[in-house]
C-alpha positions as CSV (number, residue, x, y, z in Angstrom):
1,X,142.0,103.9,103.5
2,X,141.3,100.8,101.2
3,X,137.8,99.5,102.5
4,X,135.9,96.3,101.4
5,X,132.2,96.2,102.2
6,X,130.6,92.7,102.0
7,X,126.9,94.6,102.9
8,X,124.4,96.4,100.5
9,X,123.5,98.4,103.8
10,X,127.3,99.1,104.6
11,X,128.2,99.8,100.9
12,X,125.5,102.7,100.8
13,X,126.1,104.6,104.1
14,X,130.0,104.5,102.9
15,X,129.0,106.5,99.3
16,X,126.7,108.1,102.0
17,X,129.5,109.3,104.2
18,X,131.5,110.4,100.4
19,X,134.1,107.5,100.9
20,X,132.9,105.9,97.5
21,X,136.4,106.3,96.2
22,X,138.2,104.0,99.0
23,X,135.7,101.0,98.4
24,X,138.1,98.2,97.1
25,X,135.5,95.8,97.0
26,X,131.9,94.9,97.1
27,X,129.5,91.9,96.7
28,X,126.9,91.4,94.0
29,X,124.2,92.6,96.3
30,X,125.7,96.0,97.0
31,X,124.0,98.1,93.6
32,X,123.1,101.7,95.4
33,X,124.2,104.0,94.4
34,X,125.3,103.4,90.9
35,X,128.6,105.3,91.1
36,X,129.7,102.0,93.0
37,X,128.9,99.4,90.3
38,X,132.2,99.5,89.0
39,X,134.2,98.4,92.2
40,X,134.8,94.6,92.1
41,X,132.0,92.5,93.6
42,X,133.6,89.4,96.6
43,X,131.0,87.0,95.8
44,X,127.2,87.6,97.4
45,X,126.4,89.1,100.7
46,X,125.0,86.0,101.9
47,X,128.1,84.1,100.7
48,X,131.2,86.6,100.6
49,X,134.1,85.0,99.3
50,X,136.2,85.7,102.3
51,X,139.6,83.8,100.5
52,X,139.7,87.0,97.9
53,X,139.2,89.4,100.8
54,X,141.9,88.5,102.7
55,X,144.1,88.3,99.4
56,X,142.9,92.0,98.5
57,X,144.4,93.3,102.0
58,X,142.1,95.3,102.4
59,X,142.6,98.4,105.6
60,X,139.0,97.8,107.2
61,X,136.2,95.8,105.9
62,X,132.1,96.0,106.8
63,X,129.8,94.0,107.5
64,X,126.4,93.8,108.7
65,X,123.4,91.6,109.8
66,X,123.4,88.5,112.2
67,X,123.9,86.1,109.1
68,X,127.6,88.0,108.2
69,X,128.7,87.9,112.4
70,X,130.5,84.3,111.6
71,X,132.2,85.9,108.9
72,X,133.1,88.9,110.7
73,X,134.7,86.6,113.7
74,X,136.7,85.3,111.3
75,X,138.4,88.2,109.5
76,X,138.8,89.1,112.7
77,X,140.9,85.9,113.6
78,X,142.5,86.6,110.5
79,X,143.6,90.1,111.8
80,X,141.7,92.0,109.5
81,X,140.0,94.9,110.9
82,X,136.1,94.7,110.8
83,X,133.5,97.3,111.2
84,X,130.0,94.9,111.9
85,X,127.0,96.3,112.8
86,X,123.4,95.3,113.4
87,X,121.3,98.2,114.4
88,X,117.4,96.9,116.2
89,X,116.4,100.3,116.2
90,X,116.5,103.7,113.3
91,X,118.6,105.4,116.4
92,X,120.7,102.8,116.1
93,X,121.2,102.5,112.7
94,X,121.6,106.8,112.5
95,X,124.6,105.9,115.6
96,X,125.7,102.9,113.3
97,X,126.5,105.5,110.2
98,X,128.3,108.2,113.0
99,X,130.5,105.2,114.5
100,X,131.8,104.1,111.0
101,X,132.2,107.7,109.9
102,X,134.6,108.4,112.8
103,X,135.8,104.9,112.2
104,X,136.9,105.8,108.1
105,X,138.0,109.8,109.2
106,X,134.9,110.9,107.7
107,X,133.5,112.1,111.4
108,X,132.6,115.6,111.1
109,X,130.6,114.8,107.5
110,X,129.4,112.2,109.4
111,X,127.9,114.8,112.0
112,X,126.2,116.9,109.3
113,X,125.0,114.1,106.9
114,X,123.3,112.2,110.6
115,X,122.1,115.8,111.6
116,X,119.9,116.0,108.0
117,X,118.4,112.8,109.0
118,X,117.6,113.7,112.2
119,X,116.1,116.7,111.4
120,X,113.9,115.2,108.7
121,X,112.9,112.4,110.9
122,X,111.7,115.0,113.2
123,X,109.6,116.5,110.7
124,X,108.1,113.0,110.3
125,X,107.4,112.9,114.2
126,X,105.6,116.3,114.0
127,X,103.3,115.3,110.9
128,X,102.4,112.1,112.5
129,X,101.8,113.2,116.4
130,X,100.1,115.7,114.8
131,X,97.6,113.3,112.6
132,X,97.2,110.7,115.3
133,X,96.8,112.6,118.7
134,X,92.9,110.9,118.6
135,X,95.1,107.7,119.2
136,X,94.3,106.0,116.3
137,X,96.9,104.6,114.2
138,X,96.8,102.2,111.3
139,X,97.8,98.5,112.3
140,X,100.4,97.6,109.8
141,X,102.1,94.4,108.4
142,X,105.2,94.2,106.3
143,X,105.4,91.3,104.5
144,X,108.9,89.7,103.9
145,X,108.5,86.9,102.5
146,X,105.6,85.3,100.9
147,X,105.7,81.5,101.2
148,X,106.5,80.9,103.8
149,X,105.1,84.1,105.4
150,X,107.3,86.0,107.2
151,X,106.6,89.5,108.9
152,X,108.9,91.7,111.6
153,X,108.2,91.9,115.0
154,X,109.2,94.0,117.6
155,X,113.2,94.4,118.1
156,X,113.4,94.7,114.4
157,X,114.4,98.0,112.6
158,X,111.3,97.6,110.4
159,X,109.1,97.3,112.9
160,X,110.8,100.9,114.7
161,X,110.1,102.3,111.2
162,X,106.3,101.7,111.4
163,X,105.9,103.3,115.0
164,X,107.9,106.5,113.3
165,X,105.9,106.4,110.5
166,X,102.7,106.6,112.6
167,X,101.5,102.7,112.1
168,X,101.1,100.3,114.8
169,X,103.1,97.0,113.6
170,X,100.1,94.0,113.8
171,X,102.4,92.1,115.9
172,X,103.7,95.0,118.3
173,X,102.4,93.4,121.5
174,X,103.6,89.9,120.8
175,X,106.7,88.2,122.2
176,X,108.2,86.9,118.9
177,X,111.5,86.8,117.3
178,X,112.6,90.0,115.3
179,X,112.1,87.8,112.2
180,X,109.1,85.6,112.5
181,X,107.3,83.3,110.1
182,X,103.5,83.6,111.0
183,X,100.1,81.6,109.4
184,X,98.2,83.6,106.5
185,X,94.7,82.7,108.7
186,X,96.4,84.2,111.9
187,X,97.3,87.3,110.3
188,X,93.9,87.8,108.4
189,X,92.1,87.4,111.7
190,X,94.0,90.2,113.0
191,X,92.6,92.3,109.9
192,X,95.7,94.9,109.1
193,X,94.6,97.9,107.8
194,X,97.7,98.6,105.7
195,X,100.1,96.2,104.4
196,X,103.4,96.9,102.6
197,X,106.1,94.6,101.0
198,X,108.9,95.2,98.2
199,X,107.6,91.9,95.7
200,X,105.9,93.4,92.9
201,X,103.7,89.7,92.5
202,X,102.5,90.0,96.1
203,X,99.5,92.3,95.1
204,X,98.0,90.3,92.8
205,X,98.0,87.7,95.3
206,X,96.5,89.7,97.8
207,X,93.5,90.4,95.7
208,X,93.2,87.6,94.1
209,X,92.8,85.1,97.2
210,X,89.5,84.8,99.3
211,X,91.3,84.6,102.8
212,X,93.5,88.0,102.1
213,X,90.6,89.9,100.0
214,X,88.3,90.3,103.1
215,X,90.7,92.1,105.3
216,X,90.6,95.9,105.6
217,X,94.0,96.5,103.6
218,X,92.8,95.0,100.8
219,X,89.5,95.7,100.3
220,X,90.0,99.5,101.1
221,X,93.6,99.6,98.7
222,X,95.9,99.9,101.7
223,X,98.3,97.7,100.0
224,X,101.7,99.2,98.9
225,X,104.9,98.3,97.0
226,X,107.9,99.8,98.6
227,X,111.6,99.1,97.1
228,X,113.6,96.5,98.8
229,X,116.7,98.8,98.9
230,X,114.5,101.3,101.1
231,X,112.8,98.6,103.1
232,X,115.7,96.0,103.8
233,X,118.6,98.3,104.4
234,X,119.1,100.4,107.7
235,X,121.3,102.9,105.8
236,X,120.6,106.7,104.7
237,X,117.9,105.9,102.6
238,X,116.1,104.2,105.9
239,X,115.0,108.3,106.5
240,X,113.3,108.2,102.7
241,X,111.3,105.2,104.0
242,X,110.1,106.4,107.3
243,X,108.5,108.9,104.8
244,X,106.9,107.1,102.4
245,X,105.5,104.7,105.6
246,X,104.3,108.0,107.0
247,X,102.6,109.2,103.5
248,X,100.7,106.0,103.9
249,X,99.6,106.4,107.0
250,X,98.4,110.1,106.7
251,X,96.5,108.9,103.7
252,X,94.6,105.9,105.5
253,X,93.9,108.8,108.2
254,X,92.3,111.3,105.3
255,X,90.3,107.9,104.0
256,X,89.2,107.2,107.3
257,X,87.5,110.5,107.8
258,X,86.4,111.5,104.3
């Protein structure tokens, strides 16, 4: 099968799933792992070049997110066949991998591979009931983006990363959009006690504004760099980031009580 991923997320859980060696194509974006930087990149994954796809004939191609459903629709229309998914939820995202595996002929590695990520996501779930039965859990933000500031709320996969990890996402009880640009003074009032993004520059400006300085992340060193790859990609590695998360957490939990 001669597949054409046009998604970061899609590209790894194909390597993932040992089908490396059928990817035809790939877009700029898609640079994990590096046994695929050799396949031929289709333009970006925010602008695919969807001409070249169809020219490359290409048995199935992937694609992911909300922002790639147009383009899905219309290699569709085209008569191209499409794997798209957009997983809310890590369940989701673990199903996401099983349905694609089945979908390429790679279903019973599929099975194992999901079963290892299960099983260490349980271990997660053990270490964290364990560490917050008192009913205290950190309240977390991710930051997305900087300026303007954007964070995740609840129908995200981000935000179900934080509740595995142990966290409580700040805006967990608000009715806001998965994706949700929010005011600097808002969140600061809220006073998160961790805060993790994947911009190196963020941390400097964390500590070196007034506003964010006085908040409990930053003035106790909650604040964490985490790679985009592991914190913007609902693939395998989404299991190494529910771990780190959880690291965090435990760690604010031994700070807390030292």
């Amino acid at each position: 099968m001669r597949i054409l991923s046009l998604a970061p997320t899609q590209t790894e859980i194909l390597a993932f799933l040992e089908a490396a060696e059928n990817l035809i194509g790939r877009t700029q974006d898609c640079d994990y792992p590096r046994e695929i930087l050799t396949v031929p990149t289709f333009g970006t994954w925010a602008s695919p070049d969807v001409r070249a796809v169809l020219d490359a004939e290409p048995d199935l191609v992937c694609t992911f997110g909300k922002h790639q459903e147009e383009v899905a629709s219309w290699l569709e229309a085209k008569n191209l066949a499409v794997f798209h998914s957009d997983p809310p939820t890590v369940a989701d995202a673990l199903e996401d991998m099983a349905s694609l595996a089945r979908r390429i002929g790679r279903g019973p590695r599929g099975e194992r591979a999901i079963r290892s990520l299960r099983d260490r996501l349980e271990r997660v779930r053990k270490a964290v009931a364990s560490a917050t039965a008192d009913g205290k859990r950190p309240r977390i933000l991710r930051i997305m983006h900087w300026d303007p500031l954007i964070t995740v709320g609840p129908g995200s996969f981000q935000h179900d990363v934080i509740d595995m990890a142990g966290g409580a996402n700040l805006f967990h009880d608000q009715e806001i959009a998965p994706y949700v640009r929010v005011s600097p003074e808002r969140v600061v009032s809220w006073n998160p006690d961790v805060i993790f993004f994947c911009e190196p520059f963020i941390e400097e400006r964390l500590q070196g504004d007034p506003l964010w300085a006085a908040c409990n992340a930053v003035r106790h060193g909650h604040v964490h760099l985490f790679d985009c790859g592991l914190t913007c990609r609902s693939g395998p590695r989404i299991v190494d980031m529910v771990e780190g998360l959880a690291r965090v957490v435990l760690n604010w939990k031994e700070d807390r009580t030292s």
